[in-house]
Legacy VTK file of the C-alpha trace (Angstrom):
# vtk DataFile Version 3.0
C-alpha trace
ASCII
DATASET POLYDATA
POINTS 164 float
-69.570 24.765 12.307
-66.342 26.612 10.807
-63.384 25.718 11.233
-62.171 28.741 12.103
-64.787 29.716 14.551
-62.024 30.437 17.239
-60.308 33.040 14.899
-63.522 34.946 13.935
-64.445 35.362 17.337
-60.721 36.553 18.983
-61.151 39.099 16.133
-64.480 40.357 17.430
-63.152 40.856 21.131
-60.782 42.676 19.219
-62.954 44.913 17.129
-64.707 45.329 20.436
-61.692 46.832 22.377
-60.658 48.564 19.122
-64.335 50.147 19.371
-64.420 50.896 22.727
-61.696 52.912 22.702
-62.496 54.489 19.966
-65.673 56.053 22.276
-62.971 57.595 23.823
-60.898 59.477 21.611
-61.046 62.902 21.316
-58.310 63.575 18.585
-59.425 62.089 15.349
-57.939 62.397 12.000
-59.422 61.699 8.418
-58.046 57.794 9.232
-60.314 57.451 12.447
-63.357 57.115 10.666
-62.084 54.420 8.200
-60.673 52.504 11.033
-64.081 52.632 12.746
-66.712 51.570 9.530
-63.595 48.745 9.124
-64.189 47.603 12.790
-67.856 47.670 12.032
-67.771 45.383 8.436
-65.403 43.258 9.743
-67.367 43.092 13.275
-70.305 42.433 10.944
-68.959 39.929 8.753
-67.288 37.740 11.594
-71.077 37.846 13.593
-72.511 36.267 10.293
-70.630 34.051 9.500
-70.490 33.252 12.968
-74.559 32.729 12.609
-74.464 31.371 9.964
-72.632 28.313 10.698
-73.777 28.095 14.158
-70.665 28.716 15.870
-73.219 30.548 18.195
-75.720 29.527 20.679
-78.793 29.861 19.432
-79.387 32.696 22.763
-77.096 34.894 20.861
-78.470 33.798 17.191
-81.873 35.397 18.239
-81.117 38.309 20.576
-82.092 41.857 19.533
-80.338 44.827 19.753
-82.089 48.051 20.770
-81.755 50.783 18.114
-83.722 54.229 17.048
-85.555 53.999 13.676
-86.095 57.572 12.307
-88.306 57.623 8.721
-87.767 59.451 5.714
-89.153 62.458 5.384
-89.939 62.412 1.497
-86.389 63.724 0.093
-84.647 61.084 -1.694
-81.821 60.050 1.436
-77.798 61.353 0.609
-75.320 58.991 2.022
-73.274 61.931 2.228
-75.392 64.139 4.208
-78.620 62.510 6.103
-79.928 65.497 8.001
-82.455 66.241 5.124
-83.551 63.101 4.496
-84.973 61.481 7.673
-86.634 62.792 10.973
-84.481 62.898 13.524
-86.610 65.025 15.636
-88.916 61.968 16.242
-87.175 58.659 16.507
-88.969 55.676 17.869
-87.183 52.621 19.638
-87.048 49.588 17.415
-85.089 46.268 17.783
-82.881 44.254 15.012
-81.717 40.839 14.864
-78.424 40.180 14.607
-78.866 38.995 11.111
-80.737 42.123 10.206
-78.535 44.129 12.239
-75.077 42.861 10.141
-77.233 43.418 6.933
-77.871 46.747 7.309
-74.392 47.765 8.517
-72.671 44.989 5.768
-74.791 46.361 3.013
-75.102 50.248 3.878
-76.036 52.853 1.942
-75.703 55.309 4.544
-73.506 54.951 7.307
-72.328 57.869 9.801
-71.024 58.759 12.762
-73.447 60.077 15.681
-71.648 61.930 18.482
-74.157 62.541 21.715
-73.998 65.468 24.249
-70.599 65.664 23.670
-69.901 66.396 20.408
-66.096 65.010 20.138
-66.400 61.956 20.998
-68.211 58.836 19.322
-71.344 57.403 20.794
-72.941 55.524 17.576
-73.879 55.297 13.366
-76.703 55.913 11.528
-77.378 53.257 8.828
-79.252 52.534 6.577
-78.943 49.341 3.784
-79.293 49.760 0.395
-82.634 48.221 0.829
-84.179 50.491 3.753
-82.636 53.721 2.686
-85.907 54.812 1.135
-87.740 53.828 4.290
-85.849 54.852 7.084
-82.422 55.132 8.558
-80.716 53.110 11.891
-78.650 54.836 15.389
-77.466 52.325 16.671
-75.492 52.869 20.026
-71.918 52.035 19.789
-71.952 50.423 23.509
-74.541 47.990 22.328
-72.326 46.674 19.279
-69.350 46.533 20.827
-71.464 44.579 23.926
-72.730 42.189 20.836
-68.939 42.046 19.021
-67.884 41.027 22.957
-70.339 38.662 23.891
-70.229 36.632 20.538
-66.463 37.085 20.455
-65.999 35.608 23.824
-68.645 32.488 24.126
-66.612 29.695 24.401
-68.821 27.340 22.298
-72.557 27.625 21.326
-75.125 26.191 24.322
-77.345 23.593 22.787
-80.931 24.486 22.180
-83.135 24.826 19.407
-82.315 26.223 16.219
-82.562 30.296 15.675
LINES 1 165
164 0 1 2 3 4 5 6 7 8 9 10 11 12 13 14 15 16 17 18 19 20 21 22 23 24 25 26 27 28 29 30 31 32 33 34 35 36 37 38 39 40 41 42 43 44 45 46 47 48 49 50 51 52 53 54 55 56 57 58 59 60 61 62 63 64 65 66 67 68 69 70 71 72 73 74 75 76 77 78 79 80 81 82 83 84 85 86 87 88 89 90 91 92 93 94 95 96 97 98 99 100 101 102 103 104 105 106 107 108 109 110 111 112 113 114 115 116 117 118 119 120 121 122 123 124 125 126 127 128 129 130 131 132 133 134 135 136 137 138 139 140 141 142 143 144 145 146 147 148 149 150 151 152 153 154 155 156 157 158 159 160 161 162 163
């Protein structure tokens, strides 16, 4: 347990409501984006440490979040521009842990916005870590992080069961 368990996890129903209406805005600057990969390392960082100590009930420690895992296509991935470098024509459904999950987004090589149907406004990232980039690159949905930043953010104190 941390100490300041209660801190880290107001600040993750924050990043949450931060996030959530970022999936909103239409009007974004050259700021927007920097505020949103904050909300996601800092969202990231709070969840493991969070983990880590145990500050979470072991439910939460070994949920899995539902992502798209698209594989490289043979050119060596760009963090600057992914198009090239992965498939995105034929993306299969994959889960992460939470641990993997804040790994990949803590230590990302790639990491970029994905916009659905409609194009101005913010549905997700692609990442990839520093360690998959070679293999294959993440969407994950921004609804389902900011569902994970607001569940862990608001349990009240971990349920007992057995470790995750």
């Amino acid at each position: 347990m941390i100490e300041d368990a209660i801190q880290w996890k107001d600040e993750l129903v924050k990043v949450a409501d931060r996030l959530e209406a970022k999936t909103k805005q239409t009007r974004w600057t050259d700021r927007t984006g920097v505020l949103i990969e904050r909300d996601f390392i800092v969202g990231t960082y709070a969840m493991q440490k969070l983990v880590d100590s145990r500050d979470v009930s072991a439910e939460l420690r070994r949920r899995h979040i539902p992502v798209r895992r698209y594989e490289l296509t043979g050119k060596p991935p760009d963090p600057a521009d992914v198009a090239d470098s992965y498939d995105f024509e034929n993306g299969r459904r994959s889960t992460l842990s939470v641990k993997k999950l804040c790994h990949e987004i803590m230590h990302s090589f790639a990491f970029t916005f994905f916009c659905g149907e409609t194009a101005d406004l913010f549905d997700g990232i692609y990442v990839s870590s520093d360690r998959d980039k070679r293999r294959h690159i993440y969407l994950v949905l921004a609804s389902d992080f900011i569902a994970l930043c607001s569940d862990v953010g608001s349990e009240k104190r971990p349920h007992s069961g057995s470790p995750g």
